[in-house]
N, C-alpha and C positions, 0 to 999 in steps of 0.2 A: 730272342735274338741274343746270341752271344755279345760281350761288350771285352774290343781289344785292351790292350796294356793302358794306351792313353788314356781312353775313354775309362775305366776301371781305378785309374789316379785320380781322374776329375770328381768321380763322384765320390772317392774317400776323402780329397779334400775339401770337397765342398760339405759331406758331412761332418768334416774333424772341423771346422770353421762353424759350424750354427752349434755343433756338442759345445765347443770352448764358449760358447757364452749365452747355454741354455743352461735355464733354471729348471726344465723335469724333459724325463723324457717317458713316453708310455709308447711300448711295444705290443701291437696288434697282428691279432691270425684275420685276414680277410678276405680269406677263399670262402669265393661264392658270393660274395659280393658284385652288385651288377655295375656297371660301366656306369651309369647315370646317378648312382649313389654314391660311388668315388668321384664324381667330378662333384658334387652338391657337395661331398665332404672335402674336397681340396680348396672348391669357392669359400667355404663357411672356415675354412681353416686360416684362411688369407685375409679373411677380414679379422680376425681375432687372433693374429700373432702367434700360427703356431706354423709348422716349419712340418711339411707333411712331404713323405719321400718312400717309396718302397726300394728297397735294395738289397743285396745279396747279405745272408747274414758274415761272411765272411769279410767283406767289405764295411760293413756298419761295424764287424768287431775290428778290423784295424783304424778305423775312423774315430771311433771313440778313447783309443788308447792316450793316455794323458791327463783324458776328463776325468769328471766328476762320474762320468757314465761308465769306466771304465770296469767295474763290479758286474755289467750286466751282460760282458762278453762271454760267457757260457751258460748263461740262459738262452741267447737270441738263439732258438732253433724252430726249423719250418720257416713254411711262406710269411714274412712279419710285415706291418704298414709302421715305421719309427715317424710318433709325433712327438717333436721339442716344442717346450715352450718356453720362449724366448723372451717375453717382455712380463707375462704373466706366471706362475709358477702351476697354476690349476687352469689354465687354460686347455690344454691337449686332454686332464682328463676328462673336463666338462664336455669336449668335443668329439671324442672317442665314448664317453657316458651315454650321450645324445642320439649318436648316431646309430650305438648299439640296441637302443630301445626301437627302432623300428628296421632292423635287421639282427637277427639272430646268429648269422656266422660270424658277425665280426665281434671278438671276443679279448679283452687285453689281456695279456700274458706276461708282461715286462712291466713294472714301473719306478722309477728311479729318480730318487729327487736328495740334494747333498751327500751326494756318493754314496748313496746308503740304496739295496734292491729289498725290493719288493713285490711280492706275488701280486698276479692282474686283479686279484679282488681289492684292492689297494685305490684301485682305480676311484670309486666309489668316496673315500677319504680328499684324494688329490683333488676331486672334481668340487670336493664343499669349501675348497681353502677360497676366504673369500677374495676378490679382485682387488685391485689395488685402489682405487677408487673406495668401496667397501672400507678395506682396513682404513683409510685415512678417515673416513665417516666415524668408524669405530671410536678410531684414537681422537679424534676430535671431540665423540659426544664424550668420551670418560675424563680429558683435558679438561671438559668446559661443569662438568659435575658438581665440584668441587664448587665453583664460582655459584654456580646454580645452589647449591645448598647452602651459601653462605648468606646470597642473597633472599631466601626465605628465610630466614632465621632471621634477619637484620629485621623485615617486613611484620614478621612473628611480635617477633619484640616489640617493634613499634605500635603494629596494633591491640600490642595488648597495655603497653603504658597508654596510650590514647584511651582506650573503650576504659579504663582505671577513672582518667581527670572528667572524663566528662561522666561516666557515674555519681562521681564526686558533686562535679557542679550540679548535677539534678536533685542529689541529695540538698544540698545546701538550699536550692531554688525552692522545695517543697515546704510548705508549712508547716510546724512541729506544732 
């Protein structure tokens, strides 16, 4: 179904609205995909903060102009499925990675993350960047490291001046 002049503003601004303040975007061919797999993948995208939208390539490229995503306007060619991800940066390709494994036609083609493209085998990279929850775990356990090894060392030491005095006093205890 064709889409008038109005209609064809709304969804480039509503795509240049989620681009301005997506952190990746991955471009997907998803001909041949069945109706019941795109709606499992629009649910599972919804829960996980990604911003899932098929539209004309000519429109996602004036949509994106501005962005960060703006490099990936002469790649988007063919039928494309654009996932942003908006609060996570490896979210879309964990979700495009996943979905890929139990359907074969849908395939990423696009991936773009700080203005920077990249070929859809990229996808793969984007999908390992850990969650944010994750990184905070990370930085937490290398934060607390530092403390951790000072406090066996302190522990170290101690027990080894202790297990010293009471050698000492057994020595003394014993009859010569």
């Amino acid at each position: 179904m064709a889409l008038n002049l109005s209609q064809k503003q709304e969804v480039v601004a509503e795509l240049a609205e989620v681009a301005s303040k997506a952190h990746s975007l991955v471009a997907a061919e998803y001909a041949g995909t069945t109706v019941s797999q795109m709606t499992a993948m629009r649910k599972k995208a919804r829960e996980t903060g990604v911003f899932l939208k098929v539209a004309k390539n000519t429109l996602a490229a004036r949509a994106v102009e501005g962005t960060d995503f703006e490099c990936t306007k002469d790649a988007l060619v063919g039928p494309l499925l654009y996932a942003f991800s908006s609060e996570d940066p490896g979210a879309a390709g964990r979700l495009i990675k996943e979905f890929a494994k139990t359907n074969d036609k849908l395939q990423a083609k696009v991936v773009s993350i700080d203005g920077k493209l990249f070929p859809g085998e990229h996808v793969e990279f984007l999908a390992a960047l850990p969650t944010r929850e994750q990184a905070l775990a990370m930085l937490a356990r290398v934060l607390a490291e530092p403390v951790t090894m000072f406090g066996r060392a302190v522990k170290a030491v101690a027990d080894k001046q202790g297990g010293g005095e009471e050698a000492t006093a057994e020595a003394a205890a014993e009859p010569a």
